[in-house]
C-alpha positions as CSV (number, residue, x, y, z in Angstrom):
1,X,-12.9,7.6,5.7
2,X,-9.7,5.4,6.3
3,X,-8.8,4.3,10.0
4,X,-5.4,3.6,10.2
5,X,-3.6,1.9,13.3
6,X,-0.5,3.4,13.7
7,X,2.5,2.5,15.5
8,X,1.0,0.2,18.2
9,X,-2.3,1.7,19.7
10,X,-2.5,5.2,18.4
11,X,-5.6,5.8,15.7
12,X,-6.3,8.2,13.5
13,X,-9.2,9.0,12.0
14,X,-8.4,10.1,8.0
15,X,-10.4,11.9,5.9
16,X,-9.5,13.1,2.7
17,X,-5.5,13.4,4.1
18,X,-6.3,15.6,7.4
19,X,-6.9,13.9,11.0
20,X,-10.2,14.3,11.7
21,X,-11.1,14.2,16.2
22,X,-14.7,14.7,15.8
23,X,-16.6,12.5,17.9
24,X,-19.3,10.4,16.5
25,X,-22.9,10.2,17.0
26,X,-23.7,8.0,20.4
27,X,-25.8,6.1,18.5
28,X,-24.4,2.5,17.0
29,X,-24.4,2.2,13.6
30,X,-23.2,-0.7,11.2
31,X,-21.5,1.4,8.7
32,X,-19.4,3.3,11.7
33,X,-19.1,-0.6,12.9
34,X,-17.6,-1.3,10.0
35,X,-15.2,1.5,10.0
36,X,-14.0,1.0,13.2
37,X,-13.0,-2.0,12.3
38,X,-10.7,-1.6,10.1
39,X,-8.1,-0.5,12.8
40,X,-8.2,-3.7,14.0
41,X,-7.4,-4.8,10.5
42,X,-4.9,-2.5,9.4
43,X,-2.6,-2.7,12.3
44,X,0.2,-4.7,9.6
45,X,-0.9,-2.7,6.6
46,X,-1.8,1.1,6.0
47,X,-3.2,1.8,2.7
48,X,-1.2,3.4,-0.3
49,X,0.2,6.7,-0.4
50,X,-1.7,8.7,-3.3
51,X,1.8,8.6,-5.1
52,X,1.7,4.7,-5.1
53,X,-2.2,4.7,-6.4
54,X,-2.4,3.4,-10.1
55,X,-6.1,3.8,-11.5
56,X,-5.4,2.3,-14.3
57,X,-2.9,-0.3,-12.9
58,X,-3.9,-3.5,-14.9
59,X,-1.8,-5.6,-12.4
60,X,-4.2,-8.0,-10.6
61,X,-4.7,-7.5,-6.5
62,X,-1.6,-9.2,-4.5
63,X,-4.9,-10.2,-2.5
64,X,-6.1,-12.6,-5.1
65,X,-8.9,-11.5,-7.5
66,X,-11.5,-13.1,-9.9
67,X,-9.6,-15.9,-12.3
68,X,-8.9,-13.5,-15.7
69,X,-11.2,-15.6,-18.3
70,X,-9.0,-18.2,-20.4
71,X,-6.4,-18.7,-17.9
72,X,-5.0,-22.5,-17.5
73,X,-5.1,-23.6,-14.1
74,X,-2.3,-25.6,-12.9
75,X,-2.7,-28.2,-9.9
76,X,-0.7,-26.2,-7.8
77,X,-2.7,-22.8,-8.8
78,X,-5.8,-24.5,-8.0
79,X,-4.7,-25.5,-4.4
80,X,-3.5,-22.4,-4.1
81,X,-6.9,-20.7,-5.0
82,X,-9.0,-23.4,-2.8
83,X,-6.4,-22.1,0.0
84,X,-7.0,-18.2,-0.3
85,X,-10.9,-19.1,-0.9
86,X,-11.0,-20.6,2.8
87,X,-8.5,-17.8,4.0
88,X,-10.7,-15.8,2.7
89,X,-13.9,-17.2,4.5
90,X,-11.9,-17.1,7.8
91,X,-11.1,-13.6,7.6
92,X,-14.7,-12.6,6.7
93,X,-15.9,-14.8,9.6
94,X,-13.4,-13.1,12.3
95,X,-14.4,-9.7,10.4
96,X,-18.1,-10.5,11.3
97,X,-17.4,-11.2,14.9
98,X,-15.7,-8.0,15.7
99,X,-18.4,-6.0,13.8
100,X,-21.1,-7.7,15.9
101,X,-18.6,-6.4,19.3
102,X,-18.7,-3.0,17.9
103,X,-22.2,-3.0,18.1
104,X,-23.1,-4.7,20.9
105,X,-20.4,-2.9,23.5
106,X,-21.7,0.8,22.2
107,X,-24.7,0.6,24.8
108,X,-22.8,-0.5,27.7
109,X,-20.0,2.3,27.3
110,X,-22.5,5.2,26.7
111,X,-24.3,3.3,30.3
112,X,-21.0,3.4,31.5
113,X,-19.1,6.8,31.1
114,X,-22.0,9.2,30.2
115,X,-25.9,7.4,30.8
116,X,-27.8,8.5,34.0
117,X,-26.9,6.1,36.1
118,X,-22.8,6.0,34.8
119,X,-22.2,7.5,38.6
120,X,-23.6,4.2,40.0
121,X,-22.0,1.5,37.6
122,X,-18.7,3.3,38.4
123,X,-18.8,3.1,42.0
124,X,-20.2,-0.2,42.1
125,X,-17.3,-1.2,40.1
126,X,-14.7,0.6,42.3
127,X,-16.7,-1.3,45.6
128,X,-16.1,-4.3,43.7
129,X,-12.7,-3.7,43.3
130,X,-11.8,-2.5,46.7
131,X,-13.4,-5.1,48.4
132,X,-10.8,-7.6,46.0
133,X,-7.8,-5.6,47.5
134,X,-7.5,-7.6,50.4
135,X,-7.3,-11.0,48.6
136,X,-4.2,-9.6,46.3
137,X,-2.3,-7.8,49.5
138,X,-2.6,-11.7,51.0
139,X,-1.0,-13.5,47.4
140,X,1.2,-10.3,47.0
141,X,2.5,-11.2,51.1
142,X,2.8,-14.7,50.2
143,X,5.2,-14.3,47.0
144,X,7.1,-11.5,49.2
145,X,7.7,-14.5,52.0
146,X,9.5,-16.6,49.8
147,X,12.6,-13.8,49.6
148,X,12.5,-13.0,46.5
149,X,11.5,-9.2,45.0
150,X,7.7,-9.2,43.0
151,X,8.4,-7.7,40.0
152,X,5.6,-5.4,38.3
153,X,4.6,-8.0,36.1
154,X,3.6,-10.4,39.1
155,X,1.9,-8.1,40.6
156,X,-0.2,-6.3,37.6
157,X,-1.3,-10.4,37.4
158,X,-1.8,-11.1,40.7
159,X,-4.4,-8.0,40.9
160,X,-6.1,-8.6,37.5
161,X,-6.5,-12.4,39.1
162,X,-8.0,-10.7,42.1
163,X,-10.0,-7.9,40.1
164,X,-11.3,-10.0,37.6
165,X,-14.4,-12.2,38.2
166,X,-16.0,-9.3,41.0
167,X,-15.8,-6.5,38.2
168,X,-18.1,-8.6,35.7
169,X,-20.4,-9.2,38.5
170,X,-20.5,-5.5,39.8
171,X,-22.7,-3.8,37.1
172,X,-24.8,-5.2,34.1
173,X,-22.7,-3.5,31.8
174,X,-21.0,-6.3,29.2
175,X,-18.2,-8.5,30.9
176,X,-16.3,-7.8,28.0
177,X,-15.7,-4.1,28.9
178,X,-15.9,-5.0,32.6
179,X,-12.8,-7.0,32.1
180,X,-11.0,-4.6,30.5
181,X,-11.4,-2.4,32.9
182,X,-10.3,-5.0,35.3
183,X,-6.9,-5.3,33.3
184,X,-6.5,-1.4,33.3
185,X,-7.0,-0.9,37.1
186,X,-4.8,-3.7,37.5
187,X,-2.1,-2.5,35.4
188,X,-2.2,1.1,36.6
189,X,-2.0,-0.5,40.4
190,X,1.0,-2.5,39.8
191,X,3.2,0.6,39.4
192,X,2.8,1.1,43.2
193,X,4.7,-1.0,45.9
194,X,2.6,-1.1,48.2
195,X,-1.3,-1.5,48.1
196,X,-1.7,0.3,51.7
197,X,-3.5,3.5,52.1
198,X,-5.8,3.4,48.5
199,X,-8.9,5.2,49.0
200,X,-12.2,4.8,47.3
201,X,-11.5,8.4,46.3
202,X,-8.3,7.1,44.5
203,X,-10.0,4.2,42.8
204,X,-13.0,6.5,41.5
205,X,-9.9,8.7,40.0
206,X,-8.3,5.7,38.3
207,X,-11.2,4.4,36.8
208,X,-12.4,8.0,35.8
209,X,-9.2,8.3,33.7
210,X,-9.7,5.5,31.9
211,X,-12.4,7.0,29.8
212,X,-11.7,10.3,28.6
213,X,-14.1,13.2,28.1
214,X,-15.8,13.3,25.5
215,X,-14.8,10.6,24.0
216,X,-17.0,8.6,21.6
217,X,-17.5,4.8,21.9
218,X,-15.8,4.8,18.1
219,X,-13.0,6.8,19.5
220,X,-12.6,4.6,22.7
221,X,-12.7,1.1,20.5
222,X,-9.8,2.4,18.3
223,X,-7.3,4.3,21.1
224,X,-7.5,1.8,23.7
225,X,-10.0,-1.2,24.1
226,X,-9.5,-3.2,20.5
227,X,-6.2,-3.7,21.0
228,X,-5.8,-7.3,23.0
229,X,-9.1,-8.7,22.3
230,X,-8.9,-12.0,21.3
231,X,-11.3,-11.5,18.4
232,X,-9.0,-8.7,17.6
233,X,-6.0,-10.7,17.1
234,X,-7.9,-13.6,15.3
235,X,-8.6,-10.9,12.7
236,X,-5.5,-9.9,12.3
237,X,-4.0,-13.6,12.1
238,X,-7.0,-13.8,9.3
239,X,-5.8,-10.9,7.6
240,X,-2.3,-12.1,7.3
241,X,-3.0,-15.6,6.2
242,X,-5.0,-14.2,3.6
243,X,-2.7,-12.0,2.5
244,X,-0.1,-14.7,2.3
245,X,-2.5,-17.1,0.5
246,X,-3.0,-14.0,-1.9
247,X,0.3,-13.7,-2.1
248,X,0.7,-17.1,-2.9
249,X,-1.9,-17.3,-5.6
250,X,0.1,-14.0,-7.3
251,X,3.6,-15.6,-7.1
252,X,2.0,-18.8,-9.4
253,X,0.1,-16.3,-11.9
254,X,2.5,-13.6,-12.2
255,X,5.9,-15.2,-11.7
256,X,7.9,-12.0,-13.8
257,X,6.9,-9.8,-10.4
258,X,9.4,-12.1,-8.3
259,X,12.6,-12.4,-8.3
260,X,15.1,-15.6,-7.6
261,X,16.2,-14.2,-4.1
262,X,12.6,-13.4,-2.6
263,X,12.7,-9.9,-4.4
264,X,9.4,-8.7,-5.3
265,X,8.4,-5.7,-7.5
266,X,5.5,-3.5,-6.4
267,X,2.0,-3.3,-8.0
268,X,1.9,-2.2,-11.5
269,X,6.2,-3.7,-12.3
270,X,8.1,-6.6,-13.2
271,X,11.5,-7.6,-11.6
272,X,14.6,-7.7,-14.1
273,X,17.0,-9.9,-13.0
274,X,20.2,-9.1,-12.0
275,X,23.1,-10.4,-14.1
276,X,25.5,-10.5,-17.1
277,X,23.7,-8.6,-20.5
278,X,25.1,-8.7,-23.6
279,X,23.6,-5.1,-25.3
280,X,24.0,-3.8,-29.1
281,X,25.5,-3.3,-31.2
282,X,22.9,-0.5,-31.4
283,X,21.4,0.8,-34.7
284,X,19.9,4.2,-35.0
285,X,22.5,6.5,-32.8
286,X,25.1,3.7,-33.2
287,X,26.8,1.9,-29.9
288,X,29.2,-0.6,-30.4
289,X,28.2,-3.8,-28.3
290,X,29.4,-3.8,-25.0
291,X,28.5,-6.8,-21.9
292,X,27.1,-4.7,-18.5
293,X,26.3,-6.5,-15.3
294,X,23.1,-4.8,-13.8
295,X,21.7,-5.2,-10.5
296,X,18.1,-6.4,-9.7
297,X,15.5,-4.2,-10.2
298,X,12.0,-3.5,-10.8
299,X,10.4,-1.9,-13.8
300,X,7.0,-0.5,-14.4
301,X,4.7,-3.8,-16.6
302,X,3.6,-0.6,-18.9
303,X,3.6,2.6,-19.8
304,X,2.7,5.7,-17.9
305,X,-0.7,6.2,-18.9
306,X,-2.8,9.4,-19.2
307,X,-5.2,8.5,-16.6
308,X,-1.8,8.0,-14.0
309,X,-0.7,11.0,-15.0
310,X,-3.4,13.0,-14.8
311,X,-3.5,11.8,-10.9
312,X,-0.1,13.4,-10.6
313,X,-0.8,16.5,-12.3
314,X,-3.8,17.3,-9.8
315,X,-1.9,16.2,-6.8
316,X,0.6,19.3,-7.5
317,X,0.1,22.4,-6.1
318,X,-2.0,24.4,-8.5
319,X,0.4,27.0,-9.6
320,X,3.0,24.0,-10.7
321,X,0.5,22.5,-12.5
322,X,1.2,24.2,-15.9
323,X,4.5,23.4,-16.3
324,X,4.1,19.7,-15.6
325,X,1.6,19.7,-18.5
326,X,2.5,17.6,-21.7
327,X,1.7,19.2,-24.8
328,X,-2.1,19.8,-26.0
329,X,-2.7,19.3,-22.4
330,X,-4.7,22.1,-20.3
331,X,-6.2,23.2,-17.3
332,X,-10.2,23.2,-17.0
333,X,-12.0,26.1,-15.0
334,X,-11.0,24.4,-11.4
335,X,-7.4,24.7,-11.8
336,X,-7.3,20.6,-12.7
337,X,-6.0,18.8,-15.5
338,X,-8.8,16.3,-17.4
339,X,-8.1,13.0,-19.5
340,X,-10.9,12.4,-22.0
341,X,-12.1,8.8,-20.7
342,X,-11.6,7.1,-23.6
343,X,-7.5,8.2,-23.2
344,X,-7.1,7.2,-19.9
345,X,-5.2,3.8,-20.7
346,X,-3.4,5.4,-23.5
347,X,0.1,6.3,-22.6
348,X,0.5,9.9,-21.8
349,X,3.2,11.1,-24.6
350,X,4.5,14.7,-25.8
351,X,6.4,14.7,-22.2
352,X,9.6,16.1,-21.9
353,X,12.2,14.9,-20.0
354,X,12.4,16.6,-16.6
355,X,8.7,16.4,-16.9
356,X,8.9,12.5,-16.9
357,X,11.8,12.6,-13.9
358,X,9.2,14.6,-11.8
359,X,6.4,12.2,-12.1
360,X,8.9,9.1,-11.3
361,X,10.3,11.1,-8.0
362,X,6.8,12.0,-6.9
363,X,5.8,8.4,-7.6
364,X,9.0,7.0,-5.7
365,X,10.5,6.1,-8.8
366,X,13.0,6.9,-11.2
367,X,13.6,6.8,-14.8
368,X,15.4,3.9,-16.0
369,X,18.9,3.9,-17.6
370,X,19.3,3.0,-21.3
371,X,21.3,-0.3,-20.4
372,X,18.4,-1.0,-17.6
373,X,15.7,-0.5,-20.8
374,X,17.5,-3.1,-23.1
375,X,18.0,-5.2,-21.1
376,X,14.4,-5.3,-20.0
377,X,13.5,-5.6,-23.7
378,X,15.6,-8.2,-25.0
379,X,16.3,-10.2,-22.0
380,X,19.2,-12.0,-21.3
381,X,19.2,-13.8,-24.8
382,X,19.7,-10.4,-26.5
383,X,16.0,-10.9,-28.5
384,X,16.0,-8.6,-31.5
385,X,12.6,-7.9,-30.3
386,X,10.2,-8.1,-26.9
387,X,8.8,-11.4,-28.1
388,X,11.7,-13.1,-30.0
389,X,14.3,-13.1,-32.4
390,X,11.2,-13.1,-35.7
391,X,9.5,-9.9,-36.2
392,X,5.5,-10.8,-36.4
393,X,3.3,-7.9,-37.9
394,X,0.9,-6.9,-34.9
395,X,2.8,-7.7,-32.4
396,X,3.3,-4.3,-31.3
397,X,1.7,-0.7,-31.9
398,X,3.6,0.3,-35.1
399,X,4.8,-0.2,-38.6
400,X,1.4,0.9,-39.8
401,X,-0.4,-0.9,-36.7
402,X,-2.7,2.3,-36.0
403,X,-2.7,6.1,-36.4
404,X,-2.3,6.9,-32.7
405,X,-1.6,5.5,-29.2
406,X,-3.7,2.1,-28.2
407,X,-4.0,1.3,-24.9
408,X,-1.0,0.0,-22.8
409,X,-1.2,-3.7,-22.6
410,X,-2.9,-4.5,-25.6
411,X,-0.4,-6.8,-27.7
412,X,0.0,-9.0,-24.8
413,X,1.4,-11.4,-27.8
414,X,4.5,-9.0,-27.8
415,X,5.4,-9.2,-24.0
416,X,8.8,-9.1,-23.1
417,X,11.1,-11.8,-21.3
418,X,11.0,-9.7,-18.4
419,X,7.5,-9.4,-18.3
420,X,6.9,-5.7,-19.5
421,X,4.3,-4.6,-22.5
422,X,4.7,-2.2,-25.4
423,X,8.8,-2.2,-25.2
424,X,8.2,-1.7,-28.5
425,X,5.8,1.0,-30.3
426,X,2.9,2.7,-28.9
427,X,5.5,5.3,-27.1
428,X,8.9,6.2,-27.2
429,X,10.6,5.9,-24.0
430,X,12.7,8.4,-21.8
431,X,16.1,7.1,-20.5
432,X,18.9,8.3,-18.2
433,X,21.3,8.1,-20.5
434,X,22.8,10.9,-23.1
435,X,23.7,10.6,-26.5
436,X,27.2,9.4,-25.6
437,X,26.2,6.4,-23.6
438,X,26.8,7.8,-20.1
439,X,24.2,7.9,-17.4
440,X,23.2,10.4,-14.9
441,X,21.2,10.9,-11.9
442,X,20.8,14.5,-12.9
443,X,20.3,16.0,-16.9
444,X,23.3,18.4,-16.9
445,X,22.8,22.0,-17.9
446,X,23.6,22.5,-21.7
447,X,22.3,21.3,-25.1
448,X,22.2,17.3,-24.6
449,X,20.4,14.6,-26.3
450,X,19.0,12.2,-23.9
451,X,18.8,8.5,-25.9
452,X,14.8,7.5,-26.0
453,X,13.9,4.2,-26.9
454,X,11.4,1.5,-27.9
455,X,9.7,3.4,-30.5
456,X,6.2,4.6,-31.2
457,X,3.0,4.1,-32.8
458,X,4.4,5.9,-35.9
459,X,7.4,4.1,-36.2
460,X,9.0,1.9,-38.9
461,X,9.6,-1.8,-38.0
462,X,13.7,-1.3,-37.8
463,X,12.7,1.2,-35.0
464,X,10.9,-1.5,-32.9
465,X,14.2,-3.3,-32.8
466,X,15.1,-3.9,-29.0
467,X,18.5,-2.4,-30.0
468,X,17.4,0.9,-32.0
469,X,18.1,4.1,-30.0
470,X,17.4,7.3,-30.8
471,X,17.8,10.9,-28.6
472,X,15.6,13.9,-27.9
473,X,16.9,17.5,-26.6
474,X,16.7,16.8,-22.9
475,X,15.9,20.6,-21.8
476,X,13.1,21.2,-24.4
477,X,9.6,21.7,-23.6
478,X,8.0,20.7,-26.9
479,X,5.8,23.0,-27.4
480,X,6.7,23.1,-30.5
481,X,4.4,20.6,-33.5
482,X,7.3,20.3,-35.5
483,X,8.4,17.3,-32.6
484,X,6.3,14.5,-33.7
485,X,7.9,11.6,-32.4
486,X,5.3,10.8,-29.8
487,X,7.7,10.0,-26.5
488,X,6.4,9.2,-23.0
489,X,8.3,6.8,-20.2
490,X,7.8,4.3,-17.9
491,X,9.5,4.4,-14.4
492,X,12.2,2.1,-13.0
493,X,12.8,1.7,-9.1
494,X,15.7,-0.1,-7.0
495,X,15.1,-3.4,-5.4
């Protein structure tokens, strides 16, 4: 269960996708405590979509996270971890002190709206707040006789001022919800011009309407009371700074996820920078060297693995799932697609092409162009490889390395200046770009060779050159063993 503020007071309970209205039990609980909670936390940040989930995204939390073991600590890191360490205490401290409100406030509500004696609390509150009328009318006169109009604002203020102290002391029910209703009354009383001629009757109405039938105490704390409490907006301002402290923490350790202007990639890519490349002269399907100027953008830091794909697979409607299946892939009992666990951080390969442009649209992403890949490999030195100009046996998962796909991320010795793993071997990679060298948005109709790159974990050492390309029929479904060149993608999205 996910409670998600959104817009500026509106909540919705989410379960599983669907808005769920049931009311909870009247009793307080800590674990429904805890969940309502998290609307006042999430009011700056609703959780991913389930096409931005990554299980097996490697990519540390932006929120900070456990030191990886072996990492050198700078000074600057280590401030910045002592600084998300307190954040992080502050939050948990404001987070504590709204979950003990949730609780205490659930008896006074149920005493208040639907306990035995909820008729008497309410009109002892409405006494209280009629018998305050007359000192409001007298301020309300007063600003009036100095010739100048009261504006709504003046007078919401003016009654709150009035309503405030006699509605705490009208009932036992918690000040805390007494002055809230004190603000409400006031508020909804400040629309009128004049205070003349309100009844009891009226008052009784107003207050009535401020609590909904039916409604649980959960319910109520997330639609309308949470909102302006102070301990409310402390948690937010917790939330934030620790976020930013995260943020801070991620920026030291993972530099290759920011860019020079304040870009920054989302979780699971690097940032390429912008600028002047130098690609080829390519070797495999020869290009002659040419010099592009790209624009900024973020690449995924791997792969697409099985376990990701998998994810996408089952999120389809079950009668496209077949088709999106790579080959040796198939459908258990349930209609749903299963990884063996052990292949879940392998990249997913034996994709075809369309295949690998629907998983980067559902995902938000798109495949990258064959310029966009180089220059992601070889940097803007034009390396002859990820990790350099030297080739270094084991660096990457080929030339004899292993008989089938390793998990993404394992020669982290063979990174690339951009920050991205296994640009070469493990997988070949699907590009936008045909044989020719021209890009597209959308594979024309026809027999075309789309350029794959990178190589695999069966390919010789010249095909793990940054500048080796080599094409694949763009409309075929290999179904067919005879295609053994194991190709699978990673995705590329605008910044």
């Amino acid at each position: 269960m996910r409670l998600i503020l959104s817009g500026e007071t509106t909540v919705l309970i989410m379960i599983t996708g669907q808005t769920n209205t049931r009311a909870f039990p009247g009793c307080a609980t800590r674990r429904l405590a805890r969940a309502a909670l998290l609307a006042a936390a999430c009011a700056f940040a609703a959780p991913p979509t389930v096409a931005q989930q990554s299980p097996d995204d490697p990519a540390m939390s932006r929120s900070g996270g456990a030191q990886p073991p072996g990492e050198d600590i700078s000074p600057a890191l280590a401030a910045a971890q002592t600084t998300l360490a307190e954040a992080r205490r502050a939050k948990e401290t404001a987070y504590n002190t709204l979950e003990a409100m949730v609780t205490e406030l659930a008896d006074d509500y149920t005493a208040l709206t639907t306990g035995p004696e909820a008729a008497a609390h309410q009109h002892a509150l409405v006494l209280a707040l009629m018998d305050s009328l007359p000192t409001a009318k007298t301020r309300l006169a007063a600003e009036a006789a100095r010739g100048r109009a009261v504006l709504r604002g003046t007078r919401r203020q003016i009654l709150n001022d009035a309503f405030a102290e006699p509605a705490t002391h009208a009932t036992p029910v918690d000040d805390r919800l007494c002055a809230w209703i004190a603000e409400r009354m006031a508020d909804t009383l400040s629309t009128r011009e004049s205070l003349d001629g309100i009844t009891e009757v009226q008052m009784l109405g107003t207050l009535r309407d401020l609590f909904p039938k039916d409604l649980s105490w959960y319910e109520f704390w997330n639609q309308s009371f949470h909102a302006q409490l102070p301990a409310a907006i402390e948690l937010q301002r917790a939330t934030v700074a620790y976020e930013a402290a995260g943020l801070a923490v991620d920026r030291l350790r993972h530099p290759e996820r920011y860019g020079s202007r304040g870009e920054v990639a989302p979780a699971g890519m690097v940032v390429v920078p912008g600028g002047n490349y130098e690609l080829g002269a390519n070797t495999g399907w020869e290009r002659p060297a040419h010099r592009v100027t790209l624009k900024v953008f973020a690449l995924d830091r791997h792969e697409v693995t099985q376990g990701q794909y998998e994810l996408y697979v089952n999120a389809l409607p079950p009668p496209q799932r077949t088709a999106a299946l790579p080959r040796g892939w198939k459908l258990d009992e349930q209609q749903l697609a299963v990884v063996d666990p052990n292949l879940r951080d392998h990249p997913v390969i034996h994709v075809n092409f369309e295949q690998a442009a629907a998983y980067a649209g559902w995902a938000g992403k798109r495949l990258p162009t064959e310029d966009e890949w180089e220059a992601a490999a070889s940097g803007i030195n034009g390396f002859a490889y990820p990790w350099g100009n030297e080739y270094h046996p084991g660096y990457a998962n080929g030339d004899g390395v292993s008989d089938t796909t390793l998990p993404v991320e394992s020669f982290p010795q063979g990174v690339s200046p951009a920050g991205c793993f296994d640009m070469a071997g493990n997988a070949w990679e699907w590009t936008t770009t045909l044989e020719d060298g021209k890009d597209f948005v959308t594979l024309p109709d026809g027999l075309l060779n789309v350029v794959v790159r990178g190589g695999g974990y069966t390919s010789r050492r010249e095909e793990l050159f940054t500048r080796y390309r080599w094409t694949a029929p763009g409309h075929d479904a290999f179904a067919s063993e005879r295609y053994t060149r194991p190709i699978g993608f990673r995705c590329a999205k605008d910044l």
